[in-house]
py3Dmol code that shows the C-alpha trace and the ligand (Angstrom):
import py3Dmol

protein = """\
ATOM      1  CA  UNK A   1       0.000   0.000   0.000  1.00  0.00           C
ATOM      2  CA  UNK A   2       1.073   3.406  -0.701  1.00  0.00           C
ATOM      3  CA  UNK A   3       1.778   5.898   2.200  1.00  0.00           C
ATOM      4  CA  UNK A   4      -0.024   9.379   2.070  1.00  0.00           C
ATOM      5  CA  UNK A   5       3.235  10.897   3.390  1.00  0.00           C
ATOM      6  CA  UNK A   6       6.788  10.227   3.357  1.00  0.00           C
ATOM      7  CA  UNK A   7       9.344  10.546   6.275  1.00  0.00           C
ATOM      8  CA  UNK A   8      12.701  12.209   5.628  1.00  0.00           C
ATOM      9  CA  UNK A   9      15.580  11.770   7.074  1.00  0.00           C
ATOM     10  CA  UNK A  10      17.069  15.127   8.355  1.00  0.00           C
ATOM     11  CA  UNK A  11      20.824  15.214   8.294  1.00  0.00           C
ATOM     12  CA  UNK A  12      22.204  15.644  11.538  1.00  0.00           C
ATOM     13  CA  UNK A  13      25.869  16.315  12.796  1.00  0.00           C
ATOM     14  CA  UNK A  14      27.035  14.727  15.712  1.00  0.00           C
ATOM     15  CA  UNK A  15      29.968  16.309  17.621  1.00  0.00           C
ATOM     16  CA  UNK A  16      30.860  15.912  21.583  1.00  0.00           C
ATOM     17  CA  UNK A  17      29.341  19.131  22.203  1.00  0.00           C
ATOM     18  CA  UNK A  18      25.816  18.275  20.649  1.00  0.00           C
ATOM     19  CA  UNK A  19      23.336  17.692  17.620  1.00  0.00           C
ATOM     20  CA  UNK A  20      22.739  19.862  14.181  1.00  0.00           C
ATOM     21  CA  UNK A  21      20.012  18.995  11.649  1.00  0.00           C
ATOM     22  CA  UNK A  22      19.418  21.415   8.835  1.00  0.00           C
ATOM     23  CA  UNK A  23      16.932  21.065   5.929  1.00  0.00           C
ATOM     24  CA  UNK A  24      17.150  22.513   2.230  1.00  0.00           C
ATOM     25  CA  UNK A  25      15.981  22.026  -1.093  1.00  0.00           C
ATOM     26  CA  UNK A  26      17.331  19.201  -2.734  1.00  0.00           C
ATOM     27  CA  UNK A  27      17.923  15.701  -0.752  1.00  0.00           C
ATOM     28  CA  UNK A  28      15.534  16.538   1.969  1.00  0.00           C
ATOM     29  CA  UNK A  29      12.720  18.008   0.632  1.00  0.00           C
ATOM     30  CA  UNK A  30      11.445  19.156  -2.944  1.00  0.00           C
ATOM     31  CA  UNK A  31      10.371  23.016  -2.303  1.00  0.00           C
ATOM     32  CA  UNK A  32      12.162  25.535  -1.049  1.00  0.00           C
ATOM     33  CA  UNK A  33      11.056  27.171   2.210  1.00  0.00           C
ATOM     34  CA  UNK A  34       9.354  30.356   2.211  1.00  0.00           C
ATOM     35  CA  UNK A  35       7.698  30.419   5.754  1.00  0.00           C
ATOM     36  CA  UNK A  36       8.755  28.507   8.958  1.00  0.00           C
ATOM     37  CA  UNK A  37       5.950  28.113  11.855  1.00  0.00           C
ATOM     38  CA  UNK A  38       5.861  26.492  15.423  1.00  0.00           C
ATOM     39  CA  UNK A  39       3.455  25.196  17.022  1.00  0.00           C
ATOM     40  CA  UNK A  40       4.288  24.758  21.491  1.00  0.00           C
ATOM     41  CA  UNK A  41       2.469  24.584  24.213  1.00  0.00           C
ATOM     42  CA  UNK A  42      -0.148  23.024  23.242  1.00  0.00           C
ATOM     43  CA  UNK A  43      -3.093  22.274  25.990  1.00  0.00           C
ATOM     44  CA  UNK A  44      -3.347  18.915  27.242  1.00  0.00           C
ATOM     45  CA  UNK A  45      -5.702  16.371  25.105  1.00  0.00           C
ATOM     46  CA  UNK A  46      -6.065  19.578  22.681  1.00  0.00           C
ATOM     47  CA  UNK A  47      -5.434  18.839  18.881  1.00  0.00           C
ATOM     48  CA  UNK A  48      -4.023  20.833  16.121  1.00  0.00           C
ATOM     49  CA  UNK A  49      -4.863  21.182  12.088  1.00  0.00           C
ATOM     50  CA  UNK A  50      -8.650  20.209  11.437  1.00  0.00           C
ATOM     51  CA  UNK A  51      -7.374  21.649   7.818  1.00  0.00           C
ATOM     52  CA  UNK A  52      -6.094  20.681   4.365  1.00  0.00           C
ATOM     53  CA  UNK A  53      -4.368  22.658   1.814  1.00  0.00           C
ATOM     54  CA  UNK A  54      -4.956  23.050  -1.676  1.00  0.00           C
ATOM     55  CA  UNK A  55      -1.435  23.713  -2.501  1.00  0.00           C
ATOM     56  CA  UNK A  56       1.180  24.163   0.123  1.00  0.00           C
ATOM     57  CA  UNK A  57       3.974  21.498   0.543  1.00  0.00           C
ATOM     58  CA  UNK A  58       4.705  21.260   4.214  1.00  0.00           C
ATOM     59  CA  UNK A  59       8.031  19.626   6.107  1.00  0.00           C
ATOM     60  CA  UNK A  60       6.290  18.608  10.054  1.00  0.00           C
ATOM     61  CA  UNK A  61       9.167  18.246  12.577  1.00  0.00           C
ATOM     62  CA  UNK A  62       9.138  17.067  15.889  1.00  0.00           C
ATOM     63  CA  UNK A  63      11.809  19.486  17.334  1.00  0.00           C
ATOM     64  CA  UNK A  64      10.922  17.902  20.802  1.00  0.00           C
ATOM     65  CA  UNK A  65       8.425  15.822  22.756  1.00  0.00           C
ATOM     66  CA  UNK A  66       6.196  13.756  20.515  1.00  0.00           C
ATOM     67  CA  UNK A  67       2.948  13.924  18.499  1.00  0.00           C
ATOM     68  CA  UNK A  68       0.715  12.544  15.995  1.00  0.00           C
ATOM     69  CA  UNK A  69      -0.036  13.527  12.683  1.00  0.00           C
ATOM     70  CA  UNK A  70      -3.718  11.600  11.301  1.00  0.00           C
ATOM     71  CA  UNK A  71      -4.004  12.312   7.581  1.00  0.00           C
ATOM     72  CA  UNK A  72      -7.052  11.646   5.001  1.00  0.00           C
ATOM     73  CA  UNK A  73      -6.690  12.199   1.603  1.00  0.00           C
ATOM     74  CA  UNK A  74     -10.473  11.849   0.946  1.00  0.00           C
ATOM     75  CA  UNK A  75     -10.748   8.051   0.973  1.00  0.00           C
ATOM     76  CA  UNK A  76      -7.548   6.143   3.227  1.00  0.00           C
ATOM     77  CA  UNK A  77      -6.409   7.356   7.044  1.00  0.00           C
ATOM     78  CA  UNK A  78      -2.624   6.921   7.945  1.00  0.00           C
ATOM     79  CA  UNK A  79      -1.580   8.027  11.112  1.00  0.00           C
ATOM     80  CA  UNK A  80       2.224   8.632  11.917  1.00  0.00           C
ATOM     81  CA  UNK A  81       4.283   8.997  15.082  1.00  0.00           C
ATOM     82  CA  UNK A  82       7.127  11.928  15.072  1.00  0.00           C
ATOM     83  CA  UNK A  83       9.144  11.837  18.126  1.00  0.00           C
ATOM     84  CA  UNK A  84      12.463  13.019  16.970  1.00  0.00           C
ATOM     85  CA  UNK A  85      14.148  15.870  15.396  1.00  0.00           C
ATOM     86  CA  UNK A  86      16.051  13.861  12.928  1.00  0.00           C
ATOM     87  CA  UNK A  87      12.965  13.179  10.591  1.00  0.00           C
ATOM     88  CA  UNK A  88      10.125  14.881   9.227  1.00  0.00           C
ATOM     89  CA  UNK A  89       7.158  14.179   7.527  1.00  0.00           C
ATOM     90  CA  UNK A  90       6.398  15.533   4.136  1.00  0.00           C
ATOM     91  CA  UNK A  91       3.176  16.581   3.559  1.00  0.00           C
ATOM     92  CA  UNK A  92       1.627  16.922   0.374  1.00  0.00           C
ATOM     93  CA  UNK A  93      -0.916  19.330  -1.049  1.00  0.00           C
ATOM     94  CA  UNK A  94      -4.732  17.478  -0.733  1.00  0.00           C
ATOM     95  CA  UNK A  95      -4.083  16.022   2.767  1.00  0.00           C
ATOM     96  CA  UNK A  96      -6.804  16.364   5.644  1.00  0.00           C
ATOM     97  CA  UNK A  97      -4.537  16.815   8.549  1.00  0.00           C
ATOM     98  CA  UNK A  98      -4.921  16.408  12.304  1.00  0.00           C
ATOM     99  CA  UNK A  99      -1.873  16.607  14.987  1.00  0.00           C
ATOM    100  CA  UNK A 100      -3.063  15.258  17.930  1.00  0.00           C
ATOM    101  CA  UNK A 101      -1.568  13.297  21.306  1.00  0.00           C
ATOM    102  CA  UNK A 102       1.000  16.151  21.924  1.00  0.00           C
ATOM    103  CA  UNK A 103       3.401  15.391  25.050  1.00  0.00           C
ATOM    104  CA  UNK A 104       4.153  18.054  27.530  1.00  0.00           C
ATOM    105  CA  UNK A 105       6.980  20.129  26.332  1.00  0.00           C
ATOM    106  CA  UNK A 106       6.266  19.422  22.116  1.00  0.00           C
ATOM    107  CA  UNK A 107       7.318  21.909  19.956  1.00  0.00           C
ATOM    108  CA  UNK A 108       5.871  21.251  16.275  1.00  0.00           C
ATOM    109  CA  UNK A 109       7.888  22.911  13.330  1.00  0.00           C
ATOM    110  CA  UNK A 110       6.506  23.242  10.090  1.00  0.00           C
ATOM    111  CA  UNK A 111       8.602  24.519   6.929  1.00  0.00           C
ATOM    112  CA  UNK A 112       6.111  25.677   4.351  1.00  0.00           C
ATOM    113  CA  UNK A 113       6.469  26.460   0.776  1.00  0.00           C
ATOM    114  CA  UNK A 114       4.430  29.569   0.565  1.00  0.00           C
ATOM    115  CA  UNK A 115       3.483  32.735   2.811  1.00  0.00           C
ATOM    116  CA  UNK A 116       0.692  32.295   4.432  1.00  0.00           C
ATOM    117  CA  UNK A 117      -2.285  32.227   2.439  1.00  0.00           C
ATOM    118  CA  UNK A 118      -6.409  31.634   4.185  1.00  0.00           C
ATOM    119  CA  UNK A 119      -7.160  30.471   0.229  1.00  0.00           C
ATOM    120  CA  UNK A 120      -5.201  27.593   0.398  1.00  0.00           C
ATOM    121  CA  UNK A 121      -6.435  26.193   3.230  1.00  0.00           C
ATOM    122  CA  UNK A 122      -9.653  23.814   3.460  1.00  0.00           C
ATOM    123  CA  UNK A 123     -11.350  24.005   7.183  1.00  0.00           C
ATOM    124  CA  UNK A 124     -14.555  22.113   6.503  1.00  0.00           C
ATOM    125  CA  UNK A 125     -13.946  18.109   6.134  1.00  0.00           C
ATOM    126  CA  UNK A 126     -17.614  18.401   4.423  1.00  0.00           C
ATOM    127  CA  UNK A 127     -16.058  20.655   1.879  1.00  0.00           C
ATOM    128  CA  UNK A 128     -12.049  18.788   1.730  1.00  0.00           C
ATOM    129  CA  UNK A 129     -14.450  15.665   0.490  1.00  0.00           C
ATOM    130  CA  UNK A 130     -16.221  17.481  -2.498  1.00  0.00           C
ATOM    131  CA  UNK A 131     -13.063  19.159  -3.034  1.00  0.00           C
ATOM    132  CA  UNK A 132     -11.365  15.897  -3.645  1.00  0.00           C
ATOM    133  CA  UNK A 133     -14.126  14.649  -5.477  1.00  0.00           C
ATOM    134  CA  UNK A 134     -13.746  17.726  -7.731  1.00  0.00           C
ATOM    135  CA  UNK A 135     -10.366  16.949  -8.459  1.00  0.00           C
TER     136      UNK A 135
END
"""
ligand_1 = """\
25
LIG
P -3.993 27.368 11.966
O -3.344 27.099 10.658
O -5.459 27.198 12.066
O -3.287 26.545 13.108
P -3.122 24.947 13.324
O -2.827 24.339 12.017
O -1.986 24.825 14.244
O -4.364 24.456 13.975
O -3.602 28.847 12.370
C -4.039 29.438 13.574
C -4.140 30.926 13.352
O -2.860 31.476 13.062
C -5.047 31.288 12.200
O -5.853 32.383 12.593
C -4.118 31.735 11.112
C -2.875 32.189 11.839
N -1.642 31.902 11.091
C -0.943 32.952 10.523
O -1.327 34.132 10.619
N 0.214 32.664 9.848
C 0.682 31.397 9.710
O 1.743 31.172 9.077
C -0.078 30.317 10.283
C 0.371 28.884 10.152
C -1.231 30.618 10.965
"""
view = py3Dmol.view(width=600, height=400)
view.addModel(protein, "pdb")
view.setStyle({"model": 0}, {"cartoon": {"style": "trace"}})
view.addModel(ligand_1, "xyz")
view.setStyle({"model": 1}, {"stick": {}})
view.zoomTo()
view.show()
């Protein structure tokens, strides 16, 4: 079966005095970042997303603590566990998302390929399924 997302590996250097992962066009992921969110302190059993986006490639990193990211594309769920900063998932345009289960202390980030833009997004799962349909 075919995954709705793909984890990357982020590289990361490794030196006695700590860990460096960056991220750029190319090997890691296939736009080039024009906005950079965080999501923290997020309120126990509270979930994030409830959206999908019509065109924006995202890169979802678990800088720390650990989350999880439920995705519907309109007909399959797939649900995926990020828990370290060494791997991100890469979201797709077309992808109901939910981030949900966040531990004390998470900190989401999210590398986007576009400014932010209310057009793009989808907030109505009634409207994300006719959208799809659409397609
Ligand atoms: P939203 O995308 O709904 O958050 P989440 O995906 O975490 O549930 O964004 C929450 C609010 O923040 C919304 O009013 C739009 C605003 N916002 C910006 O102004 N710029 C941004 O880059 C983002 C991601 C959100």
């Amino acid at each position: 079966m075919s995954s709705l997302a793909k984890i990357v590996k982020i590289p990361t250097f490794v030196d006695p005095t700590g860990k460096l992962g960056f991220v750029q066009r190319g090997a890691t992921i296939p736009f080039e970042p024009r906005r950079v969110y965080y999501i923290f302190d997020v309120e126990p059993d509270c979930n994030r997303g409830g959206h999908a986006h019509k065109e924006l490639q995202q890169l979802v990193i678990a800088l720390c603590g650990n989350f999880t990211v439920k995705l519907f594309d309109g007909f399959v769920s797939e649900e995926f566990n990020l828990n370290s900063p060494t791997e991100g998932l890469l979201l797709e345009p077309g992808l109901w998302r939910e981030l949900t289960d966040f531990t004390e202390g998470s900190v989401c980030l999210v590398l986007a390929s576009a400014p932010y833009d209310e057009s793009d997004y989808i907030r109505d799962l009634n409207e994300f399924t006719a959208w799809v349909a659409n397609k």
